[in-house]
N, C-alpha and C positions, 0 to 999 in steps of 0.2 A: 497411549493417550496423547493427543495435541495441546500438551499445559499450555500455550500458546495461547489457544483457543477455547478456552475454561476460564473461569472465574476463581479467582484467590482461592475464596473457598472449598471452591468443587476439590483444586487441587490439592490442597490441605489434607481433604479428606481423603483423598485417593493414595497421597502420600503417607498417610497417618500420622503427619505432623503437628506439632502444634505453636503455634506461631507466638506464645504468651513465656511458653517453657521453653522449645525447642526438644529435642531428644532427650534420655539419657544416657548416659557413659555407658550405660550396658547394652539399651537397643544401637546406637552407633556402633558399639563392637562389633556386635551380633548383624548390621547391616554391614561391617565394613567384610566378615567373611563374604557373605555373600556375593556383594557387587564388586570386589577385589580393590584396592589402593586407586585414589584418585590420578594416577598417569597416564602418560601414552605408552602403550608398547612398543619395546624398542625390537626392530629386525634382529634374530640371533646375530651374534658377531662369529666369526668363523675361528677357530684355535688355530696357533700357529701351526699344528702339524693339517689341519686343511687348507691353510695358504701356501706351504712347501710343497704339497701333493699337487695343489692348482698349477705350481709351475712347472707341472711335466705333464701338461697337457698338448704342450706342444709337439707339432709332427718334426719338424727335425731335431728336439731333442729326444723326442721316442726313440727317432730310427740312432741315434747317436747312444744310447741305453743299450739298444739292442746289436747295435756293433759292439759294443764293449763285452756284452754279453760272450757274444760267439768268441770276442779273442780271448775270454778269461778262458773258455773250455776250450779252445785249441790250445793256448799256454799249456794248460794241464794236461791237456794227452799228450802235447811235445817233451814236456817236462820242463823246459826250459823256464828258468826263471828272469833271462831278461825280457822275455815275448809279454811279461805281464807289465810292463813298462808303460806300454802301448795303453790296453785297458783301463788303468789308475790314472793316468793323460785324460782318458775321456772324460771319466766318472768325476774324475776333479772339479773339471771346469761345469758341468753342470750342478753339483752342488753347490757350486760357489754360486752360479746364475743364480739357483731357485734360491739362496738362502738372503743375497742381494735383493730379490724381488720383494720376498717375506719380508726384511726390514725397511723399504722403502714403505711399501704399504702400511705397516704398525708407527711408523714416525710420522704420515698424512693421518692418520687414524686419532692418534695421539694431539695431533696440533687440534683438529678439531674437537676433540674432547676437552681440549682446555678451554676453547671459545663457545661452551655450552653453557647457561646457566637458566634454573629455573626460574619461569616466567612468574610463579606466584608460589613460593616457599610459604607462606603463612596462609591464615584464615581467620578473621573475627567470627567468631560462633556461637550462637546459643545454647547451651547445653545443663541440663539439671536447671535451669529457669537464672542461669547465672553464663553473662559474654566469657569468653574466652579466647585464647589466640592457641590454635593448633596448626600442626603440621597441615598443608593443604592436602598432600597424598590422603590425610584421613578423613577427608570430607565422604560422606553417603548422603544419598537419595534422601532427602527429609530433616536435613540440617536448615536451620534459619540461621541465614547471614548475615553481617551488616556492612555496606558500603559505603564510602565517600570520595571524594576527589581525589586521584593520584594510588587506587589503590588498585590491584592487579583483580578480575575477576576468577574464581579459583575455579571455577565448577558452571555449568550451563544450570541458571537459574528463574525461578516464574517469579517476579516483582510483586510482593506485598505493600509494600507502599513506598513512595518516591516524593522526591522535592527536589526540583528543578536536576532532574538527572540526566546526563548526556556520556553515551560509551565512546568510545576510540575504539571502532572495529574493524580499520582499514587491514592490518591482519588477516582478516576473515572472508570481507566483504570487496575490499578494493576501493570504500569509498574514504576519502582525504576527510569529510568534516564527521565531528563524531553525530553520532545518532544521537536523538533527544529518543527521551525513554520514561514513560507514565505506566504506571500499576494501574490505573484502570481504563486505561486502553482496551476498547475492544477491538481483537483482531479475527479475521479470516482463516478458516481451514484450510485456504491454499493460498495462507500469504507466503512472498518470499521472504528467504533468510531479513535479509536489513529489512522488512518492512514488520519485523514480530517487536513491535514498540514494547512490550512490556514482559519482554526477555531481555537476559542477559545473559552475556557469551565467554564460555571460560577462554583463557588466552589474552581472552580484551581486557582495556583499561578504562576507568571511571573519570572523567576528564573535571566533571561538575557537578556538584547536588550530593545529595544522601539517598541510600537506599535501603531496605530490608527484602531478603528474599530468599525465595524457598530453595534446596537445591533440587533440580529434576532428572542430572545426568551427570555422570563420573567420568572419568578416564576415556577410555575408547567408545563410550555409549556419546558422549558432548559431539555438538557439532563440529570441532574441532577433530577427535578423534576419529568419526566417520570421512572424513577427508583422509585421514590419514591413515584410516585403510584400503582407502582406492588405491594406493602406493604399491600394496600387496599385488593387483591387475596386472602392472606394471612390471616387465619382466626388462633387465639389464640391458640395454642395448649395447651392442660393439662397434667399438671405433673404427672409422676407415681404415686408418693404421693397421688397427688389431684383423682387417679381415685380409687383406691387401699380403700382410705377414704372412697369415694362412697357407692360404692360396699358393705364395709362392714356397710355402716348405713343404704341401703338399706335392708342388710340382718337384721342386728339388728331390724329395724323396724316389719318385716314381722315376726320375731320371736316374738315381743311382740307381737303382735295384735293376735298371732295363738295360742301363753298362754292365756293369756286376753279372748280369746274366750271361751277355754277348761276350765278354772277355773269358767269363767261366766254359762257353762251348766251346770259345776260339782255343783257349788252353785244351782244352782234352782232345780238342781233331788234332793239334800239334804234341800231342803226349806229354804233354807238361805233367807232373806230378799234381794230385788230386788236391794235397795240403798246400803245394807253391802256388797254386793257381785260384785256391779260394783264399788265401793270404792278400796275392795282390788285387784279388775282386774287394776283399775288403777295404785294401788302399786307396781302391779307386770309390771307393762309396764316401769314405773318409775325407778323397779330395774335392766329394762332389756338393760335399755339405758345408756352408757355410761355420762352423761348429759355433762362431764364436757371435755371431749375427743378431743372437736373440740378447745373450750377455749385453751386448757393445748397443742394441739397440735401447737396452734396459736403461746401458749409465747415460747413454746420448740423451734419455728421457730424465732422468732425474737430475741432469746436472741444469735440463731447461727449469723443472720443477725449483729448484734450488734460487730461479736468476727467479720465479714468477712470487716466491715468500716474498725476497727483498721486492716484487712489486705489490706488495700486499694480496698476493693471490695466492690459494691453499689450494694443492690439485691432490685429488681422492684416490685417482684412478693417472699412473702411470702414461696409458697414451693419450688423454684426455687431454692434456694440453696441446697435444697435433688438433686435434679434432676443430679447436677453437681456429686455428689457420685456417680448417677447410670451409669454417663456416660462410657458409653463404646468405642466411638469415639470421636475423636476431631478434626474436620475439620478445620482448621487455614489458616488463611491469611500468605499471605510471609511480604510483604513490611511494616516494623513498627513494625509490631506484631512477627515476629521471628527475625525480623533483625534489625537493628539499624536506618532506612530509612535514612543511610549516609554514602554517599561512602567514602571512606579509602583506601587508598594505602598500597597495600599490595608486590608489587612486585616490583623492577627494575634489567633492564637490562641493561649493561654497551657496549657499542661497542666493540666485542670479547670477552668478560666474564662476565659471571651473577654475580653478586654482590648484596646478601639480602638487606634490608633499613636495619636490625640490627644491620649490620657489623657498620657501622658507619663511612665507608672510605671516606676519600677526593674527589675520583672518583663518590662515590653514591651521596655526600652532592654536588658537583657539577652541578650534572644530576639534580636534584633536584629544587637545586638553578635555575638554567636557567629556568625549565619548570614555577618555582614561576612567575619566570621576567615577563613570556608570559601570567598571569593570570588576570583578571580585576577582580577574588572573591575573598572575606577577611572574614577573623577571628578573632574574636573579644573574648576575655578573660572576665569573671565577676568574681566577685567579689569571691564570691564561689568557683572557680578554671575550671566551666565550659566553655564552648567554644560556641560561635553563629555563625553559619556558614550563611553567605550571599552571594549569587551568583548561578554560577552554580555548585553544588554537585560536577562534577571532578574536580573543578577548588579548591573548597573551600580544599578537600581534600589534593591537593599538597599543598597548601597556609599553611595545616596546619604540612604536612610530613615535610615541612621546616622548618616550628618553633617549631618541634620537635628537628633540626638540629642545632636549635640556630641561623637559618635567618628570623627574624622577618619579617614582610611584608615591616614594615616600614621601617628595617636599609637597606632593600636590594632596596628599592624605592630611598633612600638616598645615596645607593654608586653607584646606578646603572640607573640614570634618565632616564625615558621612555622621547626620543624625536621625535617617529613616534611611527603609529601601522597601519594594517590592520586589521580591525576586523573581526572576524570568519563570517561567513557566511554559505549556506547550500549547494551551488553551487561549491567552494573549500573546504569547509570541514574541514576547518584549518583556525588559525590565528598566525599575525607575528607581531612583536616588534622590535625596534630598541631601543635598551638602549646605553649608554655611561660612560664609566669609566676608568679613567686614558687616556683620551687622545684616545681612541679606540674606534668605535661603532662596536656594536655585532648585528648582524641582530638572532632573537630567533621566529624558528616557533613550532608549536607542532597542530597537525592533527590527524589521523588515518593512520595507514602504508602504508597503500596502496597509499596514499596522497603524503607521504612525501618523502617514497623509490624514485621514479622516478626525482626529485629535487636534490639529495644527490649526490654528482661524488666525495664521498670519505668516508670511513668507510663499515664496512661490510655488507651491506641490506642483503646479500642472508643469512647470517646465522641471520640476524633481522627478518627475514622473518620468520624461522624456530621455533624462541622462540615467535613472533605475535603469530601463530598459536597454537601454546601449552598453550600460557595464554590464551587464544580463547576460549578454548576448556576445559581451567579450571573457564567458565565466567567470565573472568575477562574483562574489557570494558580499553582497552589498546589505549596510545595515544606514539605517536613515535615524538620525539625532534629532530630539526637540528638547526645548526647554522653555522655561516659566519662570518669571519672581512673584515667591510668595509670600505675607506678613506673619502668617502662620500655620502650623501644618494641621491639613483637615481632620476634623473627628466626624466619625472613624477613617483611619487610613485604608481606603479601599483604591482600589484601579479606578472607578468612577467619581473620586471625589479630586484624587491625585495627578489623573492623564488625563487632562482634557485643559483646553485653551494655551495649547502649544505653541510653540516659534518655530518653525520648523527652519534649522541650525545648516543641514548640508545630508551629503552623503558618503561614505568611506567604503571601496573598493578594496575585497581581499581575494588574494589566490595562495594557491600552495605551491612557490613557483620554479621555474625548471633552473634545474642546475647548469650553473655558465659552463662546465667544465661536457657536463652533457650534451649541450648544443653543439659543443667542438668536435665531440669524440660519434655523434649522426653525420656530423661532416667529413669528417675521416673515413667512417663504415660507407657513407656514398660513393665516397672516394677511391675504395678498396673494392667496391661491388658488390657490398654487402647491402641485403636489402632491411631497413629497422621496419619494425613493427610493433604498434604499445595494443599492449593488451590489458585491458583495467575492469576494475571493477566500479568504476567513477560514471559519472553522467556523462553521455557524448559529445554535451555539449562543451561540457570543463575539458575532456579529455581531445576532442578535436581542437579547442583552442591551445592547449597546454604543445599537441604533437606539430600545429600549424609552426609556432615559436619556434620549437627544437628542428622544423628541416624536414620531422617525419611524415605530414601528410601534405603532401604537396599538389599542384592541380592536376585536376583529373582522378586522385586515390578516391577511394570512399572512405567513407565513417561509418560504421555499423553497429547494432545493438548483439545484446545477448538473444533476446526474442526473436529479431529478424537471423538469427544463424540457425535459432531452434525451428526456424520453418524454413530452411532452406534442407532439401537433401542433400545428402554426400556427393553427388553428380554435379548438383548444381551449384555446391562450395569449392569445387574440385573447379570449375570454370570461374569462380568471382574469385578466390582465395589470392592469386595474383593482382585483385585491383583495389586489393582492402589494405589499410594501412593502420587503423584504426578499429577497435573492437569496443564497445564499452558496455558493463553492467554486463560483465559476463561470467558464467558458473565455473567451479572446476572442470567441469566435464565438457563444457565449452573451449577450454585451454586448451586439453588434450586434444580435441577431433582439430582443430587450427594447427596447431603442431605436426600432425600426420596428413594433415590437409600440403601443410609443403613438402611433408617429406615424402609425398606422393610423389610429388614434382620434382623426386630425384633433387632435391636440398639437404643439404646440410645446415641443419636447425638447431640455432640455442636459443636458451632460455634462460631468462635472468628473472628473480623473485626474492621477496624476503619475507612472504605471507604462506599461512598455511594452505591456504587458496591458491597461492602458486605449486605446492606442492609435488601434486601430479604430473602437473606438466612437464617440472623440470626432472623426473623418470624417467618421462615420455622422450622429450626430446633427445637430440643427440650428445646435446654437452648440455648441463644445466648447470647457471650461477647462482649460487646463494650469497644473500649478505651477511656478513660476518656481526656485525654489529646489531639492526636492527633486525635479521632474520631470525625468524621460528628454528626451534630445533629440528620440527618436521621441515623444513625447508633444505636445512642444510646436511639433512641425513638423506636427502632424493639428490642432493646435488653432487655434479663431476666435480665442481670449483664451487670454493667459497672469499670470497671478494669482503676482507678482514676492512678495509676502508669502507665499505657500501660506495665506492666511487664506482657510475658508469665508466667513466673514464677509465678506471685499469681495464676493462675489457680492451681497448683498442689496444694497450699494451700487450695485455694476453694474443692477442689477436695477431699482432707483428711477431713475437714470440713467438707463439706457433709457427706461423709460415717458417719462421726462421731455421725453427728444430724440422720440420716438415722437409725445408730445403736441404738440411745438415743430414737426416736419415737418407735422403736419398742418394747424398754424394757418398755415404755409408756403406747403403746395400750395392752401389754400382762397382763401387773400390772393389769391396767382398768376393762379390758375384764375379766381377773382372778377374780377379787372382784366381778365385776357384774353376771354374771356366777352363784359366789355362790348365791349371792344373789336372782337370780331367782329362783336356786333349792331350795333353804331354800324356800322361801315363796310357790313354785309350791307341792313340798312335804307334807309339812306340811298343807297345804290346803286340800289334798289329804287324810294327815293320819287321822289331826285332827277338819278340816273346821275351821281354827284361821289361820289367819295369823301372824306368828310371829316378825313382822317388820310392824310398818306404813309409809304410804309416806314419810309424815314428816322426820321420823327416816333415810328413803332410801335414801332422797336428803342432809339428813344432811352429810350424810356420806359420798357419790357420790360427790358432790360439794365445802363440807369444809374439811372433814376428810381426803378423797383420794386425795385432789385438791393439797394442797402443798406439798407432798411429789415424788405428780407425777410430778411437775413442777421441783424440784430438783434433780428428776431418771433425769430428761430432759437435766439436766446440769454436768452430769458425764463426765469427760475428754475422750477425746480419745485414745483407747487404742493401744497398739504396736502391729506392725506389722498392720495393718487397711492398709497401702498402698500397702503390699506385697498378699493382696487379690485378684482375677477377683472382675471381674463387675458381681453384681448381674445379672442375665437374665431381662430381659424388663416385661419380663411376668409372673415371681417369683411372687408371692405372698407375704404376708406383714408376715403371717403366716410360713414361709418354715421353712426348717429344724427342723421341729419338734415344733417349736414355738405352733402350731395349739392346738397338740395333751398335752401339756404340759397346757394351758389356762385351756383345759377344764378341767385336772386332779387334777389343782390347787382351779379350781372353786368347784368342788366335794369334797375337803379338806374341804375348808372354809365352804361346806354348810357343812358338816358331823360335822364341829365344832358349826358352829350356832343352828343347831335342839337339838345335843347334851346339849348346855346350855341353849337351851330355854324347854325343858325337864325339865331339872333342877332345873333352877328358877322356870317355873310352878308348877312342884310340891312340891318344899321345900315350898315356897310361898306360895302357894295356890291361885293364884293369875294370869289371864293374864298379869298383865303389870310387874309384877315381872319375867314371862317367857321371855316375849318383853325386862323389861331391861338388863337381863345377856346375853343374844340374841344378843343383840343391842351393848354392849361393848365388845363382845368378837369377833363380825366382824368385830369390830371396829380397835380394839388394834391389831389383828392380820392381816390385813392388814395393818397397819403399819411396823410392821413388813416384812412383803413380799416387801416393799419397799426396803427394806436392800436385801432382795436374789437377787432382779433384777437388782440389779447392775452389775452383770455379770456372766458367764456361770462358770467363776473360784471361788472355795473355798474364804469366804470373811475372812477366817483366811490368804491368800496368796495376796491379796488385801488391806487388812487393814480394820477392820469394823468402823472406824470412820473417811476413809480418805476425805471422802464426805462433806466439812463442812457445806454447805448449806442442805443436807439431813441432818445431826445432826441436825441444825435448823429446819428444814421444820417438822422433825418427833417431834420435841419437843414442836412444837406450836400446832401439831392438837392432841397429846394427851391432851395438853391442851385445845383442844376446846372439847373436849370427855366429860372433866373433868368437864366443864364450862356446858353442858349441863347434867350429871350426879350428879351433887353436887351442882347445885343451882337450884332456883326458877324456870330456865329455863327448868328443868325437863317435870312441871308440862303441859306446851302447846304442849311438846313432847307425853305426857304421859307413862312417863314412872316414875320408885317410888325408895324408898330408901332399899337398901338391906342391908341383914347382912354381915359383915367382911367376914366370911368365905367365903361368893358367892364371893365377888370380889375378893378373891384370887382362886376362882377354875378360875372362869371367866380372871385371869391375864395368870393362868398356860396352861389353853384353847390357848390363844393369841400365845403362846411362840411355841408351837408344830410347825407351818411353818418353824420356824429357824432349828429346829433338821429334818425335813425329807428333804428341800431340799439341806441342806451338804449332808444328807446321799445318797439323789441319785448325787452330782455329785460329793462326794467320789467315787463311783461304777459305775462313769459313764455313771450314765442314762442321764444326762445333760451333755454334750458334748461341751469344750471350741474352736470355731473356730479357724480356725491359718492363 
């Protein structure tokens, strides 16, 4: 049934309510099984043991699961118990990965469960033919409710009777000013949402008036809740990060297993033993895998998560904060999110002369003053110097233009006693007051022009008329003042004995208007190559002037409706979707096809919201923001980020952020990938030249896991450098590898192996000795990847950077040459197997180390290494 579209009664009966009683505690019971708890349903939450499981979804730490595997049951056929060394090395560090991932995710999980709260915890209710205040949850279908100013709506309800009632449904609808709303409204079977005057919407708030009303829908049956199971359509989408990662441990795997293969033939044409030769096929799978990639990419990600709290930013999902660097669009909400979701008086107009509110003239504090008189919203001051606006939005607004004037609410109540009023209604469209002062009563109406022009038989309308329409036309939502003295008030107090023979006083211009910090931070996303787009559910005209202000629709964009997109096909939004800038009066389901409309275009799309209307989208899109403050729960359970300030502005924070960790992962996986690399050619070569491998597992993992581990985590924490916002947007489909990155890994890798064969040569033959080859081998890829941690700090000269500006790299490189040292100089050798050299080797083997520093200044002295700008 369309209660909407029914008559009180009809609905009554069909609800089997009764509007005199309301329920009793036993049919409510008895309704509450049935239709279940007034909530939304929340997404199962996942148990810590399926967020530990999710973290071995990974392809290199599968294949890293299953190398440990095979050593555990070679261990045990050999017998040997130091071969399980090797194995317990693996299984370590991936536990510690997955259990790191697991608690990151429960401490994002956690902050946003703290910034949840329910939107309407009570309910005035009729029940047993006596009000009551119940839990909201226990609201059913056929409760009569009562509402008034400042009260949460608990439940989607059909209006029994109203007085002077207006919602705050921007929430829902998108639009800035509340809805006025009459019980005997009659509406359309195919009105839209904001057009059902005589509904009321759970979620929404009561701004003005009294109501009584039936309830017609609960928990996930409310409009509210049918948005928020579109959510459910909405499947997870992955971060460039997260696929980019894939990809390349998918490749990484296939690369071991296709060495592993070739080294296993080459061993048995050479008659290598069957056990030696799949031992070191495993070493080399071991060298060929980043092990520690996912780990280091984990903390590199959380430590950025950590800098975006302190920006008041909550990130949900681990790579979600790259995601935001890569963004290249930013689909934005108007209402809250660009603007201030609080109308402000911005304009008056005086009868025959405009007169700014700046000026400060007696003529505007007048105008002013009056319209205050006719207000029933207040503003209320704390402690802190900010302002609580209570009522209706234009009303609070003059209430507060006044006491910017220096006419308090209160001294102007006090010299100017209200001894009548008519209150607004939706059928006049205007309200009037009769105050007194000094022996005078003032009758003070204030309407819409149209309303109050035809009343007035004195002052100028027609040139009122003239500035109506230009503040119109600049969206401003314009209320027009008249007033009268009278000797005494009419009997009866009607609108026809009270509003007429008017003074027509001026006009007062409001909007709901963009935030300063906003305007800067469209200027910034221009400036970065990010393209903004407000998508609202506001009139085009408010919302094309609101976006012209902010920067966002500039000449030549368009403005467009929700209607004109519902007749547009997918082909032919797929050709406009780039010249739109501006969206307004549009549905949820309008969000979403806009959102996929760019990510067609190979974009990378966010989405910022704090309505349940925004909901979907930000699913949809690729990073969605929610606001922390004035956001829906359902908002901020679709969102990647939740923005604890509701400032646009931290996005461009977030936004540098990103890039910044974006940039930090890549000098990461190149460091990584660079070390591993060598490390495959060294052992695949040398296999080849000499059937020895010059590295054992053990040796591979020490160095992968402990040696690489903390210096990679500290490349992870390099600042972000200048100029990072005056960049574009990566492409969507860039690679992790671009700009040369690719061809620079492998050349670095071919360094490192040219220096490990070279001292493993060395050691073997001064020595005489495999493990003497293995250990100058073994220290000299050691140290010299340490090293290269110093060049990946950036594509500029680290004389022009500072080579120790990095204090945590100073540290990070200073403990794993200590752990080099710790397994070269002590007892710990001996499980490694590797032995004690002469002085000399460990200075050729230091001077081996040192060559990365001298070749990569020298290529990007010359250029070969190329600093982005």
């Amino acid at each position: 049934m369309e209660f909407f579209a029914n008559t009180a009664e009809q609905v009554l009966s069909a609800l089997h309510a009764d509007r005199e009683h309301g329920l009793t505690a036993a049919e409510a019971e008895k309704r509450l099984q049935e239709y279940g708890a007034n909530v939304l349903k929340e997404k199962k939450k996942k148990t810590n043991l399926q967020r530990f499981l999710d973290q071995f979804k990974d392809v290199m730490i599968l294949i890293l699961v299953a190398a440990a595997i095979v050593s555990f049951v070679i261990a045990w056929i050999e017998g040997d118990a130091k071969a399980f060394f090797e194995p317990c090395l693996i299984l370590l560090i991936v536990i510690l990965n997955a259990i790191m991932g697991v608690l990151q995710e429960s401490k994002a999980e956690r902050a946003l469960d703290a910034l949840k709260g329910l939107s309407a915890p009570h309910a005035r209710v009729l029940r047993d033919g006596q009000e009551q205040i119940v839990d909201a949850a226990s609201l059913v279908p056929g409760d009569i409710i009562r509402l008034e100013a400042g009260d949460f709506v608990p439940a989607d309800a059909r209006l029994l009777q109203s007085a002077g009632l207006k919602s705050e449904e921007s929430a829902l609808t998108g639009e800035s000013v509340p809805a006025e709303k009459d019980a005997l409204q009659a509406v359309p079977a195919d009105a839209a949402l904001g057009d059902r005057a005589n509904m009321v919407f759970s979620g929404c708030s009561i701004t003005y008036g009294t109501a009584a009303a039936v309830v017609t829908a609960t928990g996930m049956q409310t409009e509210m809740g049918k948005i928020a199971g579109l959510l459910s359509g909405e499947a997870d989408t992955q971060t460039p990060l997260q696929k980019k990662l894939a990809a390349l441990g998918k490749n990484l795997g296939f690369l071991a297993l296709a060495a592993c293969a070739i080294i296993f033939v080459v061993g048995l044409l050479n008659g290598i033993p069957v056990m030696e030769i799949f031992m070191t096929s495993v070493s080399l799978a071991v060298s060929a895998i980043p092990e520690g990639l996912p780990a280091i990419v984990t903390i590199v990600l959380s430590i950025g998560v950590q800098r975006m709290v302190k920006k008041n930013a909550i990130i949900r999902r681990l790579p979600a904060v790259e995601t935001l660097g890569s963004a290249s669009v930013i689909c934005s909400d108007k209402t809250g999110t660009l603007t201030q979701n609080r109308m402000t008086l911005q304009k008056a107009y005086l009868n025959g002369a405009a007169d700014a509110i700046e000026s400060g003239s007696e003529d505007a504090r007048a105008l002013i003053r009056m319209a205050s008189l006719c207000c029933d919203g207040t503003v209320t001051f704390n402690a802190d110097g900010t302002a609580t606006h209570i009522g209706d939005p234009t009303e609070t607004a003059i209430v507060y233009a006044a006491h910017q004037f220096g006419d308090t609410k209160e001294n102007l109540n006090a010299a100017f006693p209200r001894i009548a009023e008519l209150p607004f209604d939706s059928d006049r469209k205007r309200m009037s007051v009769v105050v007194e002062t000094e022996g005078r009563q003032i009758v003070i109406t204030k309407g819409a022009f149209d309303g109050i022009a035809p009343l007035c038989s004195a002052g100028d309308t027609e040139r009122g008329r003239v500035v109506n329409d230009a503040m119109s036309r600049e969206a401003l939502r314009v209320l027009a003042i008249g007033v009268r003295e009278i000797d005494a008030l009419p009997q009866p107090l009607t609108p026809e004995n009270l509003e007429t023979d008017l003074t027509f006083l001026g006009l007062l211009g409001m909007i709901d208007p963009p935030r300063d910090e906003a305007r800067d931070a469209v200027a910034v996303c221009r400036e970065a190559g990010i393209r903004p787009v407000m998508i609202t559910g506001d009139h085009v005209v408010t919302a094309s002037a609101i976006a012209k202000s902010l920067g966002i629709l500039q000449e030549g964009d368009l403005a467009i409706t929700g209607a004109q997109l519902d007749a547009m096909s997918d082909a032919e939004l797929d050709d406009t979707v780039e010249k739109v800038s501006v969206y307004a009066r549009v549905s949820p389901e309008n969000k979403i096809r806009i959102v996929k409309a760019w990510q067609k275009k190979d974009q990378v799309v966010a989405m910022t919201g704090d309505g349940v209307n925004d909901a979907p989208a930000l699913k949809a899109a690729d990073i969605g923001c929610a606001m922390g403050i004035t956001g829906t729960d359902v908002a901020k359970g679709a969102a990647d980020m939740t923005l604890t300030d509701d400032n646009f502005a931290t996005i461009v924070d977030a936004v540098r952020e990103g890039r910044g960790i974006y940039a930090n992962i890549k000098k990461v996986v190149g460091f990584l990938l660079g070390t591993n690399i060598g490390e495959v050619i060294t052992v695949f070569a040398a296999m080849l030249i000499w059937h020895k491998s010059p590295l054992l597992s053990m040796q591979l993992l020490w160095i992968n896991l402990v040696t690489d581990s903390l210096p990679a985590i500290a490349l992870g924490m390099e600042g972000v450098e200048d100029g990072v916002m005056r960049q574009k947007p990566k492409p969507k489909n860039e690679g992790i590898f671009a700009h040369g990155l690719g061809v620079r890994v492998v050349l670095q890798g071919v360094m490192f192996a040219l220096l490990s064969l070279a001292a493993f040569q060395l050691g073997w033959q001064l020595t005489g000795e495999l493990a003497g080859g293995q250990t100058l081998a073994f220290m000299t890829l050691s140290l010299s990847q340490i090293v290269q941690a110093f060049n990946m700090r950036s594509d500029r000269s680290l004389f022009k950077i500072g080579f120790f500006t990095n204090r945590k790299l100073n540290m990070a490189c200073l403990a794993s040459v200590a752990l080099v040292a710790l397994v070269l100089f002590t007892p710990l050798s001996i499980p490694f197997g590797l032995m004690t050299l002469a002085s000399q080797l460990y200075l050729i083997g230091l001077a081996l180390s040192l060559v990365p520093l001298f070749v990569m200044e020298l290529s990007k002295a010359f250029g070969l290494i190329k600093h982005q700008k």
